[in-house]
N, C-alpha and C positions, 0 to 999 in steps of 0.2 A: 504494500500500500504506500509505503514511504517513497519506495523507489515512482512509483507511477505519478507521484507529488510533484516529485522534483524532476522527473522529465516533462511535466506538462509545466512548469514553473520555467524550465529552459527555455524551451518553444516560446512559450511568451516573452522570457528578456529577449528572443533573437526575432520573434517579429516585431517587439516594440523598438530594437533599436534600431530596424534599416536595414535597407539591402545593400547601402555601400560597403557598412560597417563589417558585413556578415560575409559579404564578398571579398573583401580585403583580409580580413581573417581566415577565409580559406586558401587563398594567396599563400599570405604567408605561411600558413600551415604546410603546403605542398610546399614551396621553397625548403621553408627547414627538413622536411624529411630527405631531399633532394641533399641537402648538405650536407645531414645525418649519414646517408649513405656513401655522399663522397669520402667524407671524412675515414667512416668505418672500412671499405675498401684500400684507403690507402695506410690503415693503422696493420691488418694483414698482411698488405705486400711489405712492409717495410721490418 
């Protein structure tokens, strides 16, 4: 029940703040995995 709370609590702060905001957060999101993985391939090879 808690959990079902607070994913409909999410959904709400992320339609109330925008679709720039929420688009730009996934941006960056994909970037940093993008780095995460460059980083961690070159932490093996080395």
């Amino acid at each position: 029940m808690l959990a079902l709370a607070a994913f409909g609590f999410s959904m709400w702060l992320l339609a109330g703040s925008g679709y720039a905001a929420v688009y730009q957060g996934v941006l960056f999101l994909c970037a940093g995995v993008l780095v995460y993985a460059w980083m961690s391939a070159r932490k093996v090879r080395a």
